[in-house]
NUKE-461677 format. One record per residue: x, z, y of N, C-alpha, C in turn. Coordinates in pm, 1 decimal. Layout:
X;Z;Y;X;Z;Y;X;Z;Y $
...
This chain:
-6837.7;1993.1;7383.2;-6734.0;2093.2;7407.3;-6778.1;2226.7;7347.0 $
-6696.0;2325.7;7286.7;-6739.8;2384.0;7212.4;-6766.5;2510.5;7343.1 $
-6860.3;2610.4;7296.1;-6916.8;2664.6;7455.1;-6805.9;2825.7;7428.4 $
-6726.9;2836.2;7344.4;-6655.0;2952.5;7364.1;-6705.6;3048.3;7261.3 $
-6655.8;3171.6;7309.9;-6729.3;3283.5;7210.7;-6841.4;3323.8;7312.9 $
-6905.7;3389.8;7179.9;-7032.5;3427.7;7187.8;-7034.9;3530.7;7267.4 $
-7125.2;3610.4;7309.1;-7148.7;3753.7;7416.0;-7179.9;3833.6;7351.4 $
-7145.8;3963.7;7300.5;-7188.7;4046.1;7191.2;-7339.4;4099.5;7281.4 $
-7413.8;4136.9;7237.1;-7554.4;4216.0;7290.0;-7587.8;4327.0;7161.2 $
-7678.1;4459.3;7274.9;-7704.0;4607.7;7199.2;-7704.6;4521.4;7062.5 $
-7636.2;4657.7;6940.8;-7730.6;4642.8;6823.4;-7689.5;4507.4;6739.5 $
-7583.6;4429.1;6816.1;-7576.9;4329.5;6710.5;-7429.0;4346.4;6624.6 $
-7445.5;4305.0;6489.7;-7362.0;4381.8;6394.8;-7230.8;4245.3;6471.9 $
-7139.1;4319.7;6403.7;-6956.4;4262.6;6455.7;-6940.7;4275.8;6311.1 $
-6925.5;4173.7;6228.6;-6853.4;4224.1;6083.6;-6703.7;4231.4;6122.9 $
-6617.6;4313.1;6094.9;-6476.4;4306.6;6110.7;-6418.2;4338.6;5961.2 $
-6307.1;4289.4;5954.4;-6191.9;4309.8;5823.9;-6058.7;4353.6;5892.9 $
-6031.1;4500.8;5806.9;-5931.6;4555.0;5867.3;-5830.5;4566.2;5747.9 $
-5702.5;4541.3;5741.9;-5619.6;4533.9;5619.6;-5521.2;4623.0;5702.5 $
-5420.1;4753.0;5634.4;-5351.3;4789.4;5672.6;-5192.8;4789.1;5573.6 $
-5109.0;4760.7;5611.5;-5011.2;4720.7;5521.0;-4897.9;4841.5;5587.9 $
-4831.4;4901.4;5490.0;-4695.5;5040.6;5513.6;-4673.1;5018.4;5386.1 $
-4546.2;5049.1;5350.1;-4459.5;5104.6;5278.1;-4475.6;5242.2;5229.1 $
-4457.1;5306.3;5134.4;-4438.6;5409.1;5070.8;-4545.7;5498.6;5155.2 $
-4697.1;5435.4;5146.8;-4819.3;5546.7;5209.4;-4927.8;5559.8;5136.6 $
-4887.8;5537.7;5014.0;-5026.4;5595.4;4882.3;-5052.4;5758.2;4941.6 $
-4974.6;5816.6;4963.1;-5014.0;5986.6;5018.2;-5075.7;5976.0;5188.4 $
-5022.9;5907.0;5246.4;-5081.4;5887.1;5415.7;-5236.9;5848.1;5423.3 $
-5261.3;5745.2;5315.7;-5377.3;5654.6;5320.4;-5478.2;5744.6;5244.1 $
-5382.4;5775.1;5121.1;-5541.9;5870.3;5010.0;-5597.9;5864.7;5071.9 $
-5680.6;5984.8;5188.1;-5791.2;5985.4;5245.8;-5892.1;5922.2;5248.8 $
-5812.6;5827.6;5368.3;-5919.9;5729.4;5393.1;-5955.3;5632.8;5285.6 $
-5943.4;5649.5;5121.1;-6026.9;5575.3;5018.9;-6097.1;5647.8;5003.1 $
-6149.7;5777.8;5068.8;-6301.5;5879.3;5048.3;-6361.9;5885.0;5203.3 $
-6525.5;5836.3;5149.1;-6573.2;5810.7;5279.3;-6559.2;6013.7;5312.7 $
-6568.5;6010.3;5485.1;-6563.6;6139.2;5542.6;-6594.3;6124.5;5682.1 $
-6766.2;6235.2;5684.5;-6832.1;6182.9;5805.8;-6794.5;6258.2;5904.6 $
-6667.2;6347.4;5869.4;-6631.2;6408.0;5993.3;-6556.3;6280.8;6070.0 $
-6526.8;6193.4;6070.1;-6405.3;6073.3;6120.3;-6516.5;6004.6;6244.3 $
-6485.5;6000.3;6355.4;-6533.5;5909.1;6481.2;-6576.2;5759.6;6391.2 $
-6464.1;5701.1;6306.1;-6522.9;5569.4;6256.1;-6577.3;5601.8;6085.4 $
-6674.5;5468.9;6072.8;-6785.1;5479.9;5969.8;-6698.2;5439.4;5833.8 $
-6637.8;5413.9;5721.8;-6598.4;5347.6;5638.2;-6487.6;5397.8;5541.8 $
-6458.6;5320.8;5432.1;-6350.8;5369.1;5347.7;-6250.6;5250.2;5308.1 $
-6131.4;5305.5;5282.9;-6040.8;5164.9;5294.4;-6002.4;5142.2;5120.2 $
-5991.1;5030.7;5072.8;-5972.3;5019.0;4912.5;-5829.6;4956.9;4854.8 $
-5725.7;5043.3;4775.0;-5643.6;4960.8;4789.9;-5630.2;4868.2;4713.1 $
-5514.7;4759.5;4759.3;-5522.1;4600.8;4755.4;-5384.5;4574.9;4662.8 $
-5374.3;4630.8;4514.0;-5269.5;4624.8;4428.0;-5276.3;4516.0;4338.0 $
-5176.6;4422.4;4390.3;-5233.1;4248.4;4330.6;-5117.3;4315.2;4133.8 $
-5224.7;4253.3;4035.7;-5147.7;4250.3;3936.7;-5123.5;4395.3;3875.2 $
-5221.4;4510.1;3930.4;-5236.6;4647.7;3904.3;-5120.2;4726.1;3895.1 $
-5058.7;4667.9;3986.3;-4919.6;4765.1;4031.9;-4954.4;4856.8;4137.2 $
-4871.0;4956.6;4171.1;-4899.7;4979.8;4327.8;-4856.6;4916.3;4432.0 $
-4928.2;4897.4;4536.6;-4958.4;4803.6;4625.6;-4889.8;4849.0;4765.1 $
-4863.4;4806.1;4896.7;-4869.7;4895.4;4983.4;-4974.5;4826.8;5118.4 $
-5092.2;4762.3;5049.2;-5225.2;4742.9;5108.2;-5320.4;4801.2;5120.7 $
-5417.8;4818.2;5184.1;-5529.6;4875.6;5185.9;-5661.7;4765.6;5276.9 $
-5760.0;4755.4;5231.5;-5861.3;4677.3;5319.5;-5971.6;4754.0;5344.9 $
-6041.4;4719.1;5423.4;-6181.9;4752.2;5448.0;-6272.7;4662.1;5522.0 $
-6389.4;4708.8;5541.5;-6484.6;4639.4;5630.4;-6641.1;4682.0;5689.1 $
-6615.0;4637.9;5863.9;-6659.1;4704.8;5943.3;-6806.7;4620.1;5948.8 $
-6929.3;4687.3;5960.4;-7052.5;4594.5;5987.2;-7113.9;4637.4;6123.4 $
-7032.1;4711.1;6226.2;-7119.6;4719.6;6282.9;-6992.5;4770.7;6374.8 $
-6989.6;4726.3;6521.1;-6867.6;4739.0;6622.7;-6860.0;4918.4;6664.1 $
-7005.2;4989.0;6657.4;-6960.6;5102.4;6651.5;-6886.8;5200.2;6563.1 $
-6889.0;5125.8;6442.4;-6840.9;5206.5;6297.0;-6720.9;5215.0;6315.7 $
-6668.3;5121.5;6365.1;-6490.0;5137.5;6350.2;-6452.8;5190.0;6529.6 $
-6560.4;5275.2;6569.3;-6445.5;5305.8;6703.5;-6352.7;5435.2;6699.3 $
-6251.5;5408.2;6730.6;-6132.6;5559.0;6726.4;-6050.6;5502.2;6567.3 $
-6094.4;5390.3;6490.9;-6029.3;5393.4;6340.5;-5835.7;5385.5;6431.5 $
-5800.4;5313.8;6511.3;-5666.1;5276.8;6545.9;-5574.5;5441.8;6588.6 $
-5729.3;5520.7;6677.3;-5613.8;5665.9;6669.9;-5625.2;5751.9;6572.9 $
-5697.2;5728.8;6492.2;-5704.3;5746.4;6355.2;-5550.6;5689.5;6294.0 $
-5554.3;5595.0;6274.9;-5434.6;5559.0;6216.4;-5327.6;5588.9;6250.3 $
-5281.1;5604.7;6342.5;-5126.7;5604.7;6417.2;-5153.8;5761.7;6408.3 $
-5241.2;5853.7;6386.5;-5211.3;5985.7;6382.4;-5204.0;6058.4;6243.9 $
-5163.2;5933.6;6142.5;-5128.0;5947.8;6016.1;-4999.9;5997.9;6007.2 $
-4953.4;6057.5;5886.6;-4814.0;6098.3;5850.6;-4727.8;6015.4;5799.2 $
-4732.7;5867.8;5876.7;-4648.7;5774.9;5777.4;-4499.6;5805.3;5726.4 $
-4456.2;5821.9;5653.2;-4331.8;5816.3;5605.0;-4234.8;5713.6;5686.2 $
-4306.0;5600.7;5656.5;-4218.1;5485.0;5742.3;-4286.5;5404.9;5853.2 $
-4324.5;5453.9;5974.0;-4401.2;5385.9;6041.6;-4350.5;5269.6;6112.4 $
-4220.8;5226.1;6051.9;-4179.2;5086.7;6159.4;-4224.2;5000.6;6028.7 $
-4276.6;5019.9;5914.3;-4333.5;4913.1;5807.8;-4493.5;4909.4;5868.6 $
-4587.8;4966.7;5947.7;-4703.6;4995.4;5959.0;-4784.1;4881.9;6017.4 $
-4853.0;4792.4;5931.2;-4919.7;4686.1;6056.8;-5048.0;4672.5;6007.0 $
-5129.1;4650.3;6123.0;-5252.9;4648.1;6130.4;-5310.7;4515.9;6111.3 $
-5407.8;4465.8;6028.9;-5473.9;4351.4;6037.0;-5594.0;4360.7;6111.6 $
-5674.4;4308.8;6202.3;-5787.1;4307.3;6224.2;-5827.5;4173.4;6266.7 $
-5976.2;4146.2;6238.8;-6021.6;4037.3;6220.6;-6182.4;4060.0;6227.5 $
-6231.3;4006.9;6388.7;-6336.4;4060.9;6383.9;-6436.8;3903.6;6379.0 $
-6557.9;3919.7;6313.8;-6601.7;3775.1;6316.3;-6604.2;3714.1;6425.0 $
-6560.4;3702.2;6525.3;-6601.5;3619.3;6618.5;-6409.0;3575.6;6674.0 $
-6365.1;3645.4;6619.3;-6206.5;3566.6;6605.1;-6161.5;3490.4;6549.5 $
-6065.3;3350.0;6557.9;-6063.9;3281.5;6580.3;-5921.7;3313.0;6392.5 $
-5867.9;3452.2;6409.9;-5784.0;3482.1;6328.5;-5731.2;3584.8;6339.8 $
-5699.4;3677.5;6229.2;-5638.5;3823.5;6241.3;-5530.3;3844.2;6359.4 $
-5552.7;3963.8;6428.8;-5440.7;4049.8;6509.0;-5408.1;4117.2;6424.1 $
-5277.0;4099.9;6535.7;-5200.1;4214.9;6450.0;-5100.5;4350.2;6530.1 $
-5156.4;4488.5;6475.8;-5099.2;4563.7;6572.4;-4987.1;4637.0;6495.7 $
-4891.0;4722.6;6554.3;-4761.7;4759.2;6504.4;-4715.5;4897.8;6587.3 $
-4682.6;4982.7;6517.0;-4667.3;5108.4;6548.0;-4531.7;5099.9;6689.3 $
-4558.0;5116.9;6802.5;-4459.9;5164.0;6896.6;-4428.7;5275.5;6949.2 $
-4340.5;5309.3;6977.2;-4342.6;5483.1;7035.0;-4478.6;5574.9;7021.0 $
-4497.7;5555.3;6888.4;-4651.9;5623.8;6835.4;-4793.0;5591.6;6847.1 $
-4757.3;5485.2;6910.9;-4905.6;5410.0;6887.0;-4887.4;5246.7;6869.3 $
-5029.0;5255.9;6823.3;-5043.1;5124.3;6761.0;-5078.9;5040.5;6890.2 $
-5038.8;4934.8;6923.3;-5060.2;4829.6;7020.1;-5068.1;4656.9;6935.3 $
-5148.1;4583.6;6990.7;-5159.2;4485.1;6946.0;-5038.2;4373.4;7007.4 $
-4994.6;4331.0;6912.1;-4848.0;4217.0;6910.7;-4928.2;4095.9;6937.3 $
-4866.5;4033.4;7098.7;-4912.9;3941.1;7081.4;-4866.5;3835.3;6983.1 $
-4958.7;3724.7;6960.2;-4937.0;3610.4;6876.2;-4905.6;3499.4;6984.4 $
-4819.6;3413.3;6885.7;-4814.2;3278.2;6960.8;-4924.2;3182.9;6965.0 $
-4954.5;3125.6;7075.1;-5068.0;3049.3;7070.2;-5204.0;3080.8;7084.0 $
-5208.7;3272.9;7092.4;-5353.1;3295.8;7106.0;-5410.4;3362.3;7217.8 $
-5524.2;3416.1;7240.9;-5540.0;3508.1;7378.9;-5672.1;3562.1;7283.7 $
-5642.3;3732.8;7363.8;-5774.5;3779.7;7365.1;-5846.4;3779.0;7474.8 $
-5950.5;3788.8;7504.8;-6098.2;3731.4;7603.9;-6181.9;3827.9;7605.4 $
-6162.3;3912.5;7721.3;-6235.8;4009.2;7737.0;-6384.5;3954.2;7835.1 $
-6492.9;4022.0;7840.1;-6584.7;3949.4;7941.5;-6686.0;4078.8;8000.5 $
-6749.2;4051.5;8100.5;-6838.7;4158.3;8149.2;-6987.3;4056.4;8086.3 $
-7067.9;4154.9;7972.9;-7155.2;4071.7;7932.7;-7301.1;4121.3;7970.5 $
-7409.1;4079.7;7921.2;-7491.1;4128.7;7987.7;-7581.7;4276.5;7940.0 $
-7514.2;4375.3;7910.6;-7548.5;4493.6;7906.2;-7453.3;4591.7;7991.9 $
-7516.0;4697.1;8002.5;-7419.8;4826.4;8048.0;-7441.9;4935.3;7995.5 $
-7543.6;4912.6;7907.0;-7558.3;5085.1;7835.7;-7488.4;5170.8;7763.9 $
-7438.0;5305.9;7853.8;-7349.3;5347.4;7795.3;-7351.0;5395.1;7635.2 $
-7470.2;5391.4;7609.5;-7472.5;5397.3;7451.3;-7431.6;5275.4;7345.1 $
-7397.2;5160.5;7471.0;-7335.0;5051.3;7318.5;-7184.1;5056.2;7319.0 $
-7117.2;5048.0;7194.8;-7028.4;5047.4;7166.7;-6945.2;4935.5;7256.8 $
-6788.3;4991.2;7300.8;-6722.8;4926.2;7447.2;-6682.7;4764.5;7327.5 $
-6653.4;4674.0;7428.4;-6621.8;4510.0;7363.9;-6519.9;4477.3;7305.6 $
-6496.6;4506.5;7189.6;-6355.0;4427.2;7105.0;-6285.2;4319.7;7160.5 $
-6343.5;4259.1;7246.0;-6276.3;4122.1;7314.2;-6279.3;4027.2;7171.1 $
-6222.0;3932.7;7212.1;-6265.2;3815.9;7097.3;-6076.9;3716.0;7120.5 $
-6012.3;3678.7;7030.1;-5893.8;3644.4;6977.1;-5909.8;3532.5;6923.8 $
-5873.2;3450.4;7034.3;-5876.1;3343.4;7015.5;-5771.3;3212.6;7012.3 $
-5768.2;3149.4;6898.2;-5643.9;3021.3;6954.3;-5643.3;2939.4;7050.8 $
-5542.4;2906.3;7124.7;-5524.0;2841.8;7267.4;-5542.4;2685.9;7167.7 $
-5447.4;2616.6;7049.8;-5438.7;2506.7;7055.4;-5477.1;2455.3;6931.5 $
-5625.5;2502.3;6940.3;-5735.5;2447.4;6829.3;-5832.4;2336.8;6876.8 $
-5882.9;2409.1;7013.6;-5987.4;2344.9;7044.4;-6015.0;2363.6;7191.8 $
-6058.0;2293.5;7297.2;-6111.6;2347.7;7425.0;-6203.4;2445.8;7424.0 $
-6199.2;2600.3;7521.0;-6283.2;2703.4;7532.3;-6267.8;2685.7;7644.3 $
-6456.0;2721.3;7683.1;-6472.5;2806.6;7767.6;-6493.1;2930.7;7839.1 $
-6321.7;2981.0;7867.0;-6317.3;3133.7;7855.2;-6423.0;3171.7;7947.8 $
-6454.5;3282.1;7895.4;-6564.5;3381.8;7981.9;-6551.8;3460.1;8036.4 $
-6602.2;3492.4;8171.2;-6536.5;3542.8;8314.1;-6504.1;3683.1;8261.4 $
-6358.8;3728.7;8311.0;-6336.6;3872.8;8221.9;-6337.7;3945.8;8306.2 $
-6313.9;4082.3;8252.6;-6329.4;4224.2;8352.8;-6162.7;4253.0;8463.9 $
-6197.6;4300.5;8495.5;-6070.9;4357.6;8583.1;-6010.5;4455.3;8558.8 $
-5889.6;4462.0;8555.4;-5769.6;4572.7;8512.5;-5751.2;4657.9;8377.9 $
-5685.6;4744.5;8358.1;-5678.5;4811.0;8256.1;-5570.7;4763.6;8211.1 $
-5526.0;4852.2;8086.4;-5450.2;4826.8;7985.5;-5536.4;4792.9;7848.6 $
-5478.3;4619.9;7835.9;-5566.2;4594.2;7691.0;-5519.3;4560.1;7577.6 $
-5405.8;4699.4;7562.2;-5365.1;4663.8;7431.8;-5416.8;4733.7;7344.4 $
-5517.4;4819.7;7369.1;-5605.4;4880.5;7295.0;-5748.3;4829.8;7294.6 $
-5815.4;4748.8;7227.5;-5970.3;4742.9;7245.4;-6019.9;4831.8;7251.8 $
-6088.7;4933.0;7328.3;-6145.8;5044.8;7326.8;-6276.3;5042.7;7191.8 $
-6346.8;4925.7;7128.2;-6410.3;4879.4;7051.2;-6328.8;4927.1;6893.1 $
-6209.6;4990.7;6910.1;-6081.4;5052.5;6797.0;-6040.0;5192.7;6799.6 $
């Protein structure tokens, strides 16, 4: 039986892939294709113009779960032109397959998918110096998991790990 996801612990890298897809935001995004260490998160996004047209993609990628924290209010506090085109890819290695979040009354919240769950867990650290748990996104009808005992309450349509 497959034993579930893994338990993140201090210090261990999270590779994540973040793709952001809008409409008419070559001016919203510029930026963030220049790294800038004033930003809460670590990275630069590259855009994704299949056939050297302009594109309305952008990707990046995260090596380490603290690099990308705050990138989501980062985003939604962009000047999109069209923010009902705005969706978020994320895909952190230990997921099962990209989420996807979508601009609502000004923020970005994650849409659920059919068939999947995210899995939050109390693991075995508490130091407030490690970066808070992305939770892990997983498909219901791949394989048997054994979900891992999760935390209590909140609102989790934000990974605080974003």
């Amino acid at each position: 039986m497959d034993p579930g996801p893994a338990v993140m612990l201090p210090g261990m890298s999270r590779i994540a892939e973040v793709i952001v897809l809008a409409q008419d935001a070559d001016e919203a995004m510029e930026p963030l294709t220049r790294y800038d260490d004033s930003r809460s998160w670590k990275g630069i996004f590259y855009a994704m113009s299949p056939g050297g047209n302009y594109g309305f993609g952008w990707g990046a990628e995260f090596v380490r779960v603290g690099s990308r924290t705050g990138l989501l209010r980062h985003l939604e506090s962009l000047p999109w032109p069209r923010p009902e085109t705005v969706q978020v890819l994320i895909h952190d290695e230990e997921d099962d397959c990209f989420g996807l979040w979508m601009i609502h009354d000004g923020k970005l919240v994650e849409i659920p998918l059919p068939r999947t769950r995210r899995a939050y867990w109390s693991g075995p650290y508490d130091d407030p110096g490690d970066p808070p748990d992305p939770g892990v996104l997983c498909r219901t009808d791949s394989r048997p998991i054994e979900w891992p005992e999760e935390n209590e309450g909140g609102d989790r349509s934000r990974p605080p790990a974003w």
